[in-house]
N, C-alpha and C positions, 0 to 999 in steps of 0.2 A: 220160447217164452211168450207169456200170452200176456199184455197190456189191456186195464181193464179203461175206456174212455167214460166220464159220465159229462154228459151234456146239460146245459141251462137249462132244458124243457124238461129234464128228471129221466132221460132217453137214456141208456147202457149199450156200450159196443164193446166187443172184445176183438182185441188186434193179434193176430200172429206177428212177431218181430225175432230176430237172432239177439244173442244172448247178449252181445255187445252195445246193441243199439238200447235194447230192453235196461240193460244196467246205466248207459247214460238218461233215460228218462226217469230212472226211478229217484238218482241221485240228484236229479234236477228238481222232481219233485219235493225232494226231500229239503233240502236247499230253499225252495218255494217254503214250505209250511214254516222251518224254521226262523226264516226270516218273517213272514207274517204273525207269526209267535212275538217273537223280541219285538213288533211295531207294537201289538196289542195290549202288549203289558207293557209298555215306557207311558208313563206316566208323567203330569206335571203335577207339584201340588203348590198348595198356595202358599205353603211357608219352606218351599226350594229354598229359596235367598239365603235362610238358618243354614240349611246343609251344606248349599250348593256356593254360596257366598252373592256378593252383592254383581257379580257379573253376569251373573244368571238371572237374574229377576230386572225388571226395570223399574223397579224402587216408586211405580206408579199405585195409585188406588182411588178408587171414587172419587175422595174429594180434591184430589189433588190435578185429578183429571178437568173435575167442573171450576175449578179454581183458572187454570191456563184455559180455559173459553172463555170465561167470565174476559180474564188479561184481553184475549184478541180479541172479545169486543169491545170492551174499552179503545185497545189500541186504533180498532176500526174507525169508531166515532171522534176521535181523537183526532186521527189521521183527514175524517172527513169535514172537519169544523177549518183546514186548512183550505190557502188556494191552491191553485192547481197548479202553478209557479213555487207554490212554495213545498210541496207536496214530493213534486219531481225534484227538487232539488235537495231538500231532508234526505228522501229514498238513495240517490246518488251520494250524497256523503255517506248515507250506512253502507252502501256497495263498495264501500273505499274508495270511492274517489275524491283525490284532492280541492280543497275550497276554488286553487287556481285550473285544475282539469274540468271545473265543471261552468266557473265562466269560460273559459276558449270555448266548451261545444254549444254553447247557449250566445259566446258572442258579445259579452258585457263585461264590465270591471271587475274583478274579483270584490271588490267593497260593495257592490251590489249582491254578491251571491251572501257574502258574510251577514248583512243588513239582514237579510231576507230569510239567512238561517237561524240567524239570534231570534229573529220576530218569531216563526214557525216552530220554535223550540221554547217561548214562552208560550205562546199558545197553547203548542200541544202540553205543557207541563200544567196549566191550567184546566186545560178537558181532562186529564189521565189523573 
């Protein structure tokens, strides 16, 4: 059985192979095409979500995209209108950490940390 090879540079070899070896590369190829077939034609469209339901899409679009940067910069300046005491310690309570876990690593009263988050939480409710 003869195997026909075509090369990237448009070059043609012809291979002598036994019948066995010739039938696994044909079925290989074949297998090859079909599968680059089924890539070529899978398709998204943009109203998936109708068909496909709402787990398939991610229910994102332009404005709602420029809407959540608008948010993180607000949050940014928001965040930067604080001190840096006040700042680390906001972020530590979003991380879940307790009012009392975050005075023990910083070493103060807990009525310090709390003071300090009330102020940092009027603040930022004032910039945002």
């Amino acid at each position: 059985m003869k195997i026909k090879y075509e090369f990237a540079d448009g070059t043609v070899s012809e291979v002598e192979v036994e019948e066995y070896i010739g039938a696994v590369i044909i079925e290989s190829r074949r297998k090859e095409d079909n599968l680059s077939r089924k890539e070529r034609y899978h398709c998204y469209s943009v109203d998936s979500a109708q068909f496909e339901g709402m787990d398939f899409a991610d229910g994102g679009t332009p404005e709602t995209a420029m809407e959540q940067k608008l948010e993180c910069e607000r949050t940014a300046r928001a965040l930067d209108s604080l001190s840096e005491v006040q700042r680390r310690r906001l972020l530590m309570l979003a991380d879940g950490f307790s009012i009392r876990e975050i005075a023990r690593q910083e070493n103060v009263q807990h009525r310090a940390v709390v003071k300090s988050i009330e102020s940092a939480k009027k603040i930022f409710k004032k910039n945002f």
